[in-house]
N, C-alpha and C positions, 0 to 999 in steps of 0.2 A: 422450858422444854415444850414440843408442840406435839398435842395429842398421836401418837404410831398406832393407835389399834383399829386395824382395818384390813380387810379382806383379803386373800392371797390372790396372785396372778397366776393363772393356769400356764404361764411360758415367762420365764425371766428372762425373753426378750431382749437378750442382749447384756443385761447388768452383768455385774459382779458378783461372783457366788461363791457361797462357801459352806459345807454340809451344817445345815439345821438339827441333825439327828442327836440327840443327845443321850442315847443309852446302846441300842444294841447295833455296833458296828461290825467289832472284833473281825473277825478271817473274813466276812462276809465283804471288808470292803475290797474293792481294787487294789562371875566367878573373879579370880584372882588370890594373891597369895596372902599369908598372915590370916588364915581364918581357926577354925577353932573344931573340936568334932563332938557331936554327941552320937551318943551309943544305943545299937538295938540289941535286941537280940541274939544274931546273928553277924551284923556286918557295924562299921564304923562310919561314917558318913560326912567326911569333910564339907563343913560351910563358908560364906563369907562372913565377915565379920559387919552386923547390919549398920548402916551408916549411922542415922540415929534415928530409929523407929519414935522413940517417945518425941521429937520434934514434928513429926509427919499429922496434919488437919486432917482425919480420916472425913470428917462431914464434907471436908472442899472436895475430897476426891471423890468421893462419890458423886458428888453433883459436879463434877467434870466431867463421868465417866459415862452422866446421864447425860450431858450434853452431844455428847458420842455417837449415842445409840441410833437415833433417825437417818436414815441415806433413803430418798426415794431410787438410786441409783443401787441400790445392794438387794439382792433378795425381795423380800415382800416390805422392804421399806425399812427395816430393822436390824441390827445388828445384837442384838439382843440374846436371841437363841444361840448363837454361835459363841458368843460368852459363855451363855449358860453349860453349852456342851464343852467349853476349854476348859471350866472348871470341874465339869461333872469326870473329865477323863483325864484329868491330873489328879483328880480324887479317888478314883476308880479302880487306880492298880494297886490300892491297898492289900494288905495280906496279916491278917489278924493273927497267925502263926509263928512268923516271922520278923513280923513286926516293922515289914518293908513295903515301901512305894506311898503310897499318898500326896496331898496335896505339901504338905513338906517337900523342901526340895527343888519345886518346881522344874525337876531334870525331863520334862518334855523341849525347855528350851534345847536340849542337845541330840546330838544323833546316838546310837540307832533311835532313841526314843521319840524323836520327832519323825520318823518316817514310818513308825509303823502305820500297817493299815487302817487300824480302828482309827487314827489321828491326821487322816488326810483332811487335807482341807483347813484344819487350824491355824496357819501359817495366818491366817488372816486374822485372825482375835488375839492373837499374839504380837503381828506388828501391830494390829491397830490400837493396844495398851502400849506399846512404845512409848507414843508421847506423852503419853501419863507417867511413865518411869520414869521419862528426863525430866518431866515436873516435879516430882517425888522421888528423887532418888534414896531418901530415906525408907522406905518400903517395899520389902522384899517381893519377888515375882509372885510365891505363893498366896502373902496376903491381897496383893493385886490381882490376880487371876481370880480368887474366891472369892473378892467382894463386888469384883465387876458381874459375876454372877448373880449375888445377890441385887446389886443395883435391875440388873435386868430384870430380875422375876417381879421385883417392887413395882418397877415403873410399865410395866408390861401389865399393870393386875392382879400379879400376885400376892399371894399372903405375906406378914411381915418378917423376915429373919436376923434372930440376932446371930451378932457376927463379933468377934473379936481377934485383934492380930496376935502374929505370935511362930509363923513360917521362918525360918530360916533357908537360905537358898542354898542349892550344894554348888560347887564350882567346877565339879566338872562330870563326863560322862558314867565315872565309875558308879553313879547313886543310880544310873536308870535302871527301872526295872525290865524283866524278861517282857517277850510279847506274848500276849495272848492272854492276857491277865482284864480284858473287858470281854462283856458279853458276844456272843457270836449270832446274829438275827436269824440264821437259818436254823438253828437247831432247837430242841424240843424245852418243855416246862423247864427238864428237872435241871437244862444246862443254868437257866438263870437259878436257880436254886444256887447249885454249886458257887456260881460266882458271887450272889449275892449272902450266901454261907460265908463264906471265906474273909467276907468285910466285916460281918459280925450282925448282919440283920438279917430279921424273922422275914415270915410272909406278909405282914399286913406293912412293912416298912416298903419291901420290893413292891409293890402295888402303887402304895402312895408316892414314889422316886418315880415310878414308870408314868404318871401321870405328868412331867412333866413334859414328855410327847404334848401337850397341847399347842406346844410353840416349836417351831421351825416345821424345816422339812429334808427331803431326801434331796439326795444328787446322785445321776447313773456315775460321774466321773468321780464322786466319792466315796458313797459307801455303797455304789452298784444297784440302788433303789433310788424310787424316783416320785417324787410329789410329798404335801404333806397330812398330818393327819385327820385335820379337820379345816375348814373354812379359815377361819380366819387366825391365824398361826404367829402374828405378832400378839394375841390374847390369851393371855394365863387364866384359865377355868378349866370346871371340871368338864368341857365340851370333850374330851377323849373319850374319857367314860362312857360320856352316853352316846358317841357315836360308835363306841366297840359292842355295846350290849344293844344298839335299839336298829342300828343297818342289817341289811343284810350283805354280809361279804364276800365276795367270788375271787378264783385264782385268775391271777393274768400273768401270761409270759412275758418274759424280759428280754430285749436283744442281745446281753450280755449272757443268755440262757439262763439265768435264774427266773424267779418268783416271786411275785408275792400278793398279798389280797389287795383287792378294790374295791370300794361301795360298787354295787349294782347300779346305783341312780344316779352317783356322780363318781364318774371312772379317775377323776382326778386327783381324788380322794385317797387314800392305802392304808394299810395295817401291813407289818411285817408277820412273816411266817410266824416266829413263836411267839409272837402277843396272842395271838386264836386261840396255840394253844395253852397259853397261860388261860388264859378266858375260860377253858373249858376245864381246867383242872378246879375240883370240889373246893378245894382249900384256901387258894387267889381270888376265884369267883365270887367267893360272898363280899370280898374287899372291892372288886370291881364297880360290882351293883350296888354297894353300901355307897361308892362315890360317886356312882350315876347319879344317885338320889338327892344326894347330899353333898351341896360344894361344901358349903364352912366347914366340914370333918373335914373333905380331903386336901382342904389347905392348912387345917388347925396339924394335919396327921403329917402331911407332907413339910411343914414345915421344921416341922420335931425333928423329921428323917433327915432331911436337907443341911439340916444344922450339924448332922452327927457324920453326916458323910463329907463335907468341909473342913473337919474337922480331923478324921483319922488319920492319928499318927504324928500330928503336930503336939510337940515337946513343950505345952505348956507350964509357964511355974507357976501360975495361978492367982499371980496377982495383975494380971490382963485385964484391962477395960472393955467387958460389951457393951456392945453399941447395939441402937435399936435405932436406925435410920429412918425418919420419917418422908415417905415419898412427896417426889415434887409433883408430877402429872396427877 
């Protein structure tokens, strides 16, 4: 695979594009038969019956999946981030309560759940695992969704994640979850509070998840925001961090009449509304500035998080093989 860490283009010029944002979209933006059910909670969750996961090369597929990632025709060259956010928002509708939505399931393949707002744009990290599915058809959507993520953040930079299968796919619309169950960009601290309540993590975990903002970027036609969050957005580091805590940020108007900030020095640059004020609340901030300072914590911290949020809600029996995939790039 050929080195992708390099520099955003201030105009995608025409590419192909598909929203980079990988946590706060929510309101903000614009199967078969003979399966088997396991039990929540609340509700019953019809799956397929997996073809033969214990036959499936997870090392081959990961480094198919790397071979994937580079398009100088997509975005800033990457296809990467847009993984990253298909997994992070088939993980994301979890509900620790209930004991419903997570990366189980993989029911964003269906409607209403593929059209909600937060999930525009994904149409593209989803066909483009297609041909890895007909390569693997032994392997359920959800473990392919979550590990193509992890393959990204690896081969992108990031820190190491283990990963083990263990998704069952449901079969049909009845397992989506309701909308509104991801973050909403425009609204204040305590709303990511709430929602990252709900999954079962503290503040110092929402912090370390939100710094995956390092990679991708906005789309007006996707989530109504636009650019991304630091320079060079195919690179996993702590460069979020220190561009939240060390620019200076100002509001700029949106033709769509929304908002949001932009470096003063480099207008191409943004932070959404409630990352500010995540920033400015006492209790997120010290996690902020702890990861400005310090990449290996906020990869050692992020990783921990990353693992547990791929994870919710998948029915494992525990005797699962993790995998610690060693990067090719």
């Amino acid at each position: 695979m050929n080195n992708i860490h390099r520099g955003y283009s201030t105009s995608n010029g025409g590419k192909k594009s598909g929203n980079g944002t990988l946590l706060f979209l929510g309101l903000a933006a614009l199967g078969g038969a003979g399966g088997y059910y396991y039990h929540t909670s609340t509700q019953s969750v019809k799956t397929a019956s997996p073809a033969s996961p214990k036959g499936v090369d997870y090392s081959q597929v990961y480094k198919d999946i790397a071979e994937l990632l580079e398009d100088d025709d997509y975005d800033d060259g990457s296809y990467g981030p847009v993984l990253v956010r298909l997994a992070w928002h088939a993980s994301g509708t979890y509900d620790k309560d209930t004991k419903t939505g997570g990366s189980n399931g993989a029911t964003m393949r269906f409607a209403p759940e593929a059209g909600h707002g937060a999930n525009n744009g994904l149409v593209v990290a989803r066909n483009l695992l297609e041909k890895i599915h007909e390569k693997y058809p032994g392997i359920s959507y959800g473990d392919l969704w979550t590990l193509a993520s992890v393959v990204a953040i690896q081969e992108l930079g990031g820190p190491t994640i283990p990963w083990r299968p263990g998704r069952q796919d449901a079969v049909g619309a009845h397992a989506c979850t309701p909308d509104g169950r991801l973050p909403d960009a425009t609204k204040k601290e305590s709303h990511a509070r709430d929602i990252f309540y709900r999954m079962g993590f503290n503040d110092q975990e929402i912090v370390a998840l939100i710094g995956g903002h390092a990679l991708g970027r906005c789309h007006p036609d996707r989530s109504g925001f636009d650019g991304p969050w630091q320079e060079a957005p195919t690179m996993f580091t702590n460069e979020y961090f220190k561009a939240l805590a060390e620019r200076k940020w100002i509001k700029k108007e949106l033709e769509n009449g929304g908002w949001q900030y932009v470096d003063k020095n480099n207008t191409d640059v943004m932070m959404l509304p409630i990352e500010l004020d995540m920033y400015n609340d006492k209790e997120f901030k010290k996690y902020f500035d702890l990861y400005a300072k310090d990449e290996a914590k906020f990869f050692e911290d992020f990783a921990k998080a990353y693992k547990k949020l791929i994870e919710l809600g998948v029915p494992f029996k525990g005797d699962e093989k993790t995998y610690v995939f060693p990067k090719l790039d």
